[in-house]
C-alpha positions in Angstrom: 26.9 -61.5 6.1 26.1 -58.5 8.3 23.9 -55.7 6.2 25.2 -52.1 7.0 23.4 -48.8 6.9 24.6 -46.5 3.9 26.7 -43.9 5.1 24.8 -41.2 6.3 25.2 -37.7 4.3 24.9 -34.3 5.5 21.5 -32.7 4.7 21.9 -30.4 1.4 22.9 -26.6 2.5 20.8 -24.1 2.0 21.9 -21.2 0.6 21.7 -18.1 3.0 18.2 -15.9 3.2 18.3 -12.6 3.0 16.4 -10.3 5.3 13.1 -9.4 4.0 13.1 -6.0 2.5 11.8 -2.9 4.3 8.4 -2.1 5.2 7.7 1.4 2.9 4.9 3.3 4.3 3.8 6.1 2.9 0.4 8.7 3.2 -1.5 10.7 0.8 -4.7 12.8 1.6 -8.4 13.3 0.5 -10.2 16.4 1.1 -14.2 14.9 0.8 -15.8 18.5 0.9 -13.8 21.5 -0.1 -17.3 23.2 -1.0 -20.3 24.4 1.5 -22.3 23.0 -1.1 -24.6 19.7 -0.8 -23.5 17.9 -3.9 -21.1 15.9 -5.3 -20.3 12.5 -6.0 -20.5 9.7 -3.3 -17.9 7.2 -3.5 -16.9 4.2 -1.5 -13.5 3.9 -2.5 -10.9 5.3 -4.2 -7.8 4.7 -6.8 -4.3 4.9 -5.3 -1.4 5.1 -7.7 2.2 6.1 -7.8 2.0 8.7 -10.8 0.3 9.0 -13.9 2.1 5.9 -15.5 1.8 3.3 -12.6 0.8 0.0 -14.3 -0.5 -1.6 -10.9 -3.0 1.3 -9.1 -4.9 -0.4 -6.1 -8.5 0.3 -5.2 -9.2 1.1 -1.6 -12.3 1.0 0.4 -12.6 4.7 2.2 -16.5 4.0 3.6 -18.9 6.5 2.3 -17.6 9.9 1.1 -18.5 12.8 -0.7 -16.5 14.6 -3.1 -17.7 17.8 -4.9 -13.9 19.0 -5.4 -11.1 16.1 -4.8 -8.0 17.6 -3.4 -4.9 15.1 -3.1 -1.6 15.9 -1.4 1.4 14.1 -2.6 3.0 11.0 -0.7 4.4 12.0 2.7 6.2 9.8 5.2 4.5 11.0 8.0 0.2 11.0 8.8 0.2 14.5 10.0 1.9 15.9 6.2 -0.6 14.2 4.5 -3.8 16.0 5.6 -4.7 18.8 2.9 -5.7 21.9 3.8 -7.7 24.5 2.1 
């Protein structure tokens, strides 16, 4: 009596990936000093949300700043956009 190999069976299919989503990039500025003035409040990073309601803010490290009078711009796609201006 010969022993035989079970039939071999095609490896299970996997069902197709998709393409991982795009890469959103988007800029917002910080104005450190808006005063001539020597005070304010030194900070070493800062909160980044999408709005007022965003359950998932980040923190990010900025170095050392000073900021008597924050001024944000709103999200821009570009770097240039994002720079506030007095």
């Amino acid at each position: 009596m010969a022993l035989r190999a079970p039939p071999r069976t095609a490896p299970p299919t996997r069902p197709p990936t998709s393409p991982p989503p795009p890469r959103l990039v988007a800029y917002a500025g910080v104005n450190p000093k808006t005063t001539n003035t020597d005070g304010g409040k030194e900070l070493d990073s800062i909160i980044v949300a999408v709005g007022n309601e965003d359950a998932n803010p980040v923190s990010l490290k900025v170095g050392t700043i000073t900021v008597d009078k924050p001024v944000v711009t709103n999200w821009h796609t570009a770097p240039a956009d994002a720079v506030p201006f007095n």
